[in-house]
N, C-alpha and C positions, 0 to 999 in steps of 0.2 A: 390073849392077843389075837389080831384078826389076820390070820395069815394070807388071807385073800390080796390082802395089801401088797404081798410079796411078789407074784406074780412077774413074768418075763415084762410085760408090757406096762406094769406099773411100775417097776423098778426103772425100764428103762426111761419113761416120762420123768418119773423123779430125778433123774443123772441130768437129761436135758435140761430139767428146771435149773441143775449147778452150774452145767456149762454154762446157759443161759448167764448167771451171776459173770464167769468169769470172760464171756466174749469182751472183743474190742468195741468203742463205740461205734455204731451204724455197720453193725454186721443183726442179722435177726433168724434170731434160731429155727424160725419156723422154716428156713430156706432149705437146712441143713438136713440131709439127710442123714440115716443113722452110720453109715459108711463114711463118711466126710473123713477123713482125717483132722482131729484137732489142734494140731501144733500148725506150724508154720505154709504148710502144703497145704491146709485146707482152710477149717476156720480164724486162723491166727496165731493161737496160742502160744506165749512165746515157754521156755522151759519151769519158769517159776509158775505161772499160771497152770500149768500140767501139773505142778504137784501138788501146789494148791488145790485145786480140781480133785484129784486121790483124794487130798488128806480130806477134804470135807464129804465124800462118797465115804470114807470109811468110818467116820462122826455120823453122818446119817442115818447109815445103814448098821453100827456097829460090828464093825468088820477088821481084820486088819486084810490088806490086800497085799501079796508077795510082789519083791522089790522089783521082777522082772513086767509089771502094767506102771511102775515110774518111769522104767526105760524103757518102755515101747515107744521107738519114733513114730509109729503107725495108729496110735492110738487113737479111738474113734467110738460112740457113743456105744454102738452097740458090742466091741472089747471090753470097754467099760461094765457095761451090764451083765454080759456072760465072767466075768472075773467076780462080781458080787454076787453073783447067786450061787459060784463055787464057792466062796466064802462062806457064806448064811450058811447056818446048818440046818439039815435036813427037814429037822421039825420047822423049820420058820418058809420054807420054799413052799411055793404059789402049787397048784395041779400042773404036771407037767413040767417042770424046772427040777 
């Protein structure tokens, strides 16, 4: 397996690719920075879409992610990304994660 794939900045592109799936229509992720907020305060999201969003980062990535990044109100691409690569175990993390 090509661990290189893991990587902070590849992991985070891939999350943006989900969000991407789950934005509202005529919102365009390239706007978003990685700080956005994704629920309601920033991109949209409403609550189902946020879990949604989880549960297909942790299918992705094969991950489970702890229940306290389903309730983060503040939850935003780059949270996202640093919770899965706490996840990933050790041998599967990029140089530097």
């Amino acid at each position: 397996m090509d661990v290189s794939r893991f990587s902070h900045a590849a992991i985070a592109e891939r999350v943006r690719h989900l969000v991407a799936r789950q934005m509202p229509a005529g919102c365009d992720i390239a706007s978003c920075h990685d700080d956005l907020s994704l629920g309601a305060s920033g991109v949209g999201l409403d609550s189902v879409a946020m879990v949604e969003l989880v549960l297909a980062c942790e299918r992705e990535f094969t991950v489970r992610l702890p229940s306290d990044v389903i309730e983060a109100t503040a939850l935003t691409i780059e949270s996202l990304t640093v919770a899965i690569e706490r996840a990933l175990p050790r041998a599967m993390r990029g140089p530097g994660v």
